[in-house]
NUMAR-297294 format. One record per residue (C-alpha): residue in one letter; x, y, z. Coordinates in steps of 0.25 Angstrom, whole numbers, plus 5000, padded with zeros to 4 digits. Layout:
N
AXYZ
...
END
This chain:
363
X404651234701
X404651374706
X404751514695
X405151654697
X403551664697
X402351594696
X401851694683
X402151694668
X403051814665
X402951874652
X404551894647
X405051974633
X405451884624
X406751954625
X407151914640
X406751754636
X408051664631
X408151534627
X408751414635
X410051384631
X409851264639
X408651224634
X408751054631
X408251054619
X409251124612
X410251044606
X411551044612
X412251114599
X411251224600
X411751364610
X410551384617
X411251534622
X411251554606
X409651594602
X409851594588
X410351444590
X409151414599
X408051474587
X408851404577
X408751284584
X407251294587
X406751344574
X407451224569
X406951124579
X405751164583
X404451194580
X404651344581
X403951424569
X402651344573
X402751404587
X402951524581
X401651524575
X400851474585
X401251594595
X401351694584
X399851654581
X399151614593
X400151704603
X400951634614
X400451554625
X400551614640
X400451474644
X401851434639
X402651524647
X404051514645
X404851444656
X406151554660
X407151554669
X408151684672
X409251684662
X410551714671
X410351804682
X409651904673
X408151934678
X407751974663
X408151854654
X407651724653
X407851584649
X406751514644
X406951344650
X405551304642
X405051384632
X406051404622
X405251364608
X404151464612
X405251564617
X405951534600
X404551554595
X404151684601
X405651754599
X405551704585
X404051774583
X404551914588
X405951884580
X405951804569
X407351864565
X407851784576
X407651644567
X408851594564
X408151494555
X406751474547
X406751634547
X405651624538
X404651554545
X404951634560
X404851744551
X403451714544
X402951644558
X403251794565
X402751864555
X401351794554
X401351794570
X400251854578
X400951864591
X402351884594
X402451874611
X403451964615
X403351904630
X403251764633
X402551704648
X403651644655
X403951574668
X405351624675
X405951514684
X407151544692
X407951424688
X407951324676
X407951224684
X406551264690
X405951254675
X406751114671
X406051034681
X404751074676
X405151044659
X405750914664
X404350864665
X403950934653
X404850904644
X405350764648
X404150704652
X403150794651
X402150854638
X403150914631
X404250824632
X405550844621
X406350754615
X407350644622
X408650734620
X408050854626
X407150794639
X408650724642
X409450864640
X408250924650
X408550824660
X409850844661
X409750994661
X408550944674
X409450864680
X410250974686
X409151024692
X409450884702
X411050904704
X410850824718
X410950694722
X411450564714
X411050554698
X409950454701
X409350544710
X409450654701
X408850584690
X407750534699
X407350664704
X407450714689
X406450624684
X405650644696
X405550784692
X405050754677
X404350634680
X405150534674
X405950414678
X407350414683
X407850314674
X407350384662
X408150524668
X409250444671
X409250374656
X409050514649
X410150574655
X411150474651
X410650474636
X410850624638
X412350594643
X412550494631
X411950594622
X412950704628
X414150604626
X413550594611
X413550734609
X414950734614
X415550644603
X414750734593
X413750614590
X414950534587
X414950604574
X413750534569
X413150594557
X411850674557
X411850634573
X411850764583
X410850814594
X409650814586
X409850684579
X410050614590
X408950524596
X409150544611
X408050464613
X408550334606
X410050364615
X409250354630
X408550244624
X409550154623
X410350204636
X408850114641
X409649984639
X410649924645
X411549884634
X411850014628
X412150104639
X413349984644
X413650004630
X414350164628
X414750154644
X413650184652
X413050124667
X411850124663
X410950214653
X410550284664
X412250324667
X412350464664
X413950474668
X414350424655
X415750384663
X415950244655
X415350294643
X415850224629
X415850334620
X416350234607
X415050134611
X414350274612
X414850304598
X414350174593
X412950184600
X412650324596
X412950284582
X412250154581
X411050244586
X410950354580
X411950354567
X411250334554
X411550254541
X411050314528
X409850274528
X409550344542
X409650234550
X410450184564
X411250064569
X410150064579
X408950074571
X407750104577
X407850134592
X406950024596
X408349934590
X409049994604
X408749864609
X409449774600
X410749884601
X410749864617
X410849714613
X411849744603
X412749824613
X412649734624
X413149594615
X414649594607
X414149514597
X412949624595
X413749724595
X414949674587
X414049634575
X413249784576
X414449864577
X415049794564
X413749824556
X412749734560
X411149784559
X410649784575
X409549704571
X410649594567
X411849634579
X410749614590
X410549464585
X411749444590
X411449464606
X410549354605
X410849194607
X411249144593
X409849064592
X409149194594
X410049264582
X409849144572
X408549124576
X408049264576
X408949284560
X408349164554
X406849214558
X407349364552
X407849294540
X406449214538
X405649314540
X406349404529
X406349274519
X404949284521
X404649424518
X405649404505
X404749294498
X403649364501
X403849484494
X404849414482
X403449394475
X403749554472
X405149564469
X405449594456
X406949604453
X407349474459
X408749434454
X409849334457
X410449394469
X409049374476
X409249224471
X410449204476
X410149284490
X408949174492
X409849084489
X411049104501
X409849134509
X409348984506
X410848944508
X411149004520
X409648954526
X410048814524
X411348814530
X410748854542
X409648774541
X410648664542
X411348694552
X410248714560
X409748584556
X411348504559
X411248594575
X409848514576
X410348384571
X411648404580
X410748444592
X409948304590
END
């Protein structure tokens, strides 16, 4: 990783910009617009706090910013890491600036000690040069971000490796962060996938956008084999998209991450991917889920019939137990409760005898 030179260079803070490629902006966000980027980071960071710690204790020459040549200009720079520090210290000197929480920027300048002028920085030639580097850092290093942003980074990395077959590339990408092909492989499809999402406008689901979302919870389930067959796809490593079922993908999306009114998704928990990738993968399954039926109840169906009436008969037990131990502290009781124990009691004898007529038969 070579730079323009080997010593920190103390910049205005006029000549230093903010990268409007920087991954964790969200995609509706115009990273060449600065008051869109403060308004975006005084809203989704921790920005005031930084404030304060520099305007109190000054900032630190050991976090010099990361720069690279903005255009051909010898004068201007983007800054590839560091732009939380860069919002702080621009804010300090002009809190006007805020588009948002005016007040507090205002009050955490006023109150301010220092306000830098100048900030240590590193100039690089190429971004590329600075990438490899925050690869490691940020996707499997200390200061890792979250799943959307480390997949967005590899992507933004991966054109760094425009030789050579995809599996190559991937494997000389994760070589370079110190990660594993597969997992580079698997992150750049659930980035395609996410991408064709973002396409569709999120299918229209309410409340569901780019910071909703729970990227995570998408490449995870690309990890099985079931789903990914299911919306199109090779493999949950196939980054083409080129069979890709966008009406399954609609279903998918929705049975993941839509909510009911009481906040809660078809899928559940994501630990419940499991039982969705056996859901997909059976017609029965999938025919009793898409017509309303709880997961926990559409995955019985992928199992031998023994398994399901086996497996509802102990459920049912085990909350008839839980109901006469705690009847002792029910109060309202009233004749519906009678008549529920009742079909209850019915409907357990009629398959108690027909258990009893298969023995007999099988005798």
């Amino acid at each position: 990783m070579s730079n323009t030179s080997n010593s920190i260079q103390y910049k205005p803070i006029e000549v230093l910009h903010f990268d409007p490629e920087n991954s964790r902006l969200p995609s509706t966000i115009d990273g060449h617009d600065e008051q869109e980027v403060l308004k975006w980071m005084l809203e989704d960071a921790s920005i005031i706090e930084l404030m304060m710690s520099i305007g109190e204790k000054n900032y630190f020459p050991g976090e010099a910013l990361l720069v690279v040549p903005q255009g051909n200009s010898s004068t201007e720079y983007l800054v590839i890491e560091g732009n939380r520090r860069l919002t702080a210290v621009k804010l300090l000197l002009h809190p006007e600036l805020a588009p948002v929480r005016k007040s507090a920027v205002s009050q955490a300048s006023n109150e301010a000690k220092y306000k830098p002028t100048e900030l240590p920085t590193l100039v690089f030639n190429r971004p590329e040069e600075i990438l490899t580097y925050l690869g490691y850092r940020h996707i499997t290093g200390v200061k890792a971000w979250g799943a959307l942003a480390k997949a967005k980074y590899l992507n933004r990395l991966l054109e760094a490796f425009d030789e050579g077959e995809p599996r190559e590339q991937y494997k000389a990408l994760a070589k370079t962060i110190g990660s594993r092909t597969d997992y580079v492989a698997r992150t750049l499809a659930g980035l395609s996938v996410y991408n064709k999402i973002v396409e569709e406008d999120f299918f229209d689901i309410r409340g569901l956008n780019e910071e909703s979302i729970d990227f995570a919870v998408l490449t995870t389930a690309l990890n099985y084999q079931n789903i990914p067959k299911f919306i199109g796809m090779e493999s949950g490593q196939d980054s083409t998209l080129k069979n890709l079922d966008k009406p399954h993908l609609n279903e998918l999306t929705s049975w993941m991450f839509e909510k009911n009114s009481e906040g809660k998704t078809r899928l559940g928990e994501s630990r419940r991917l499991g039982d969705l990738n056996s859901v997909v993968g059976n017609e029965k399954a999938l025919e009793s889920f898409r017509n309303g039926a709880p997961l926990k109840n559409a995955v019985l169906l992928t199992e031998k019939p023994g398994v399901i009436f086996r497996t509802a008969s102990i459920e049912a037990q085990t909350r008839l137990e839980i109901a006469r131990d705690t009847i002792h502290l029910v109060e309202d009781l009233s004749e519906s409760d009678s008549n529920l124990l009742f079909n209850i009691q019915k409907l357990a004898r009629s398959l108690k005898s027909i258990v009893d007529d298969k023995l007999l038969d099988a005798d």
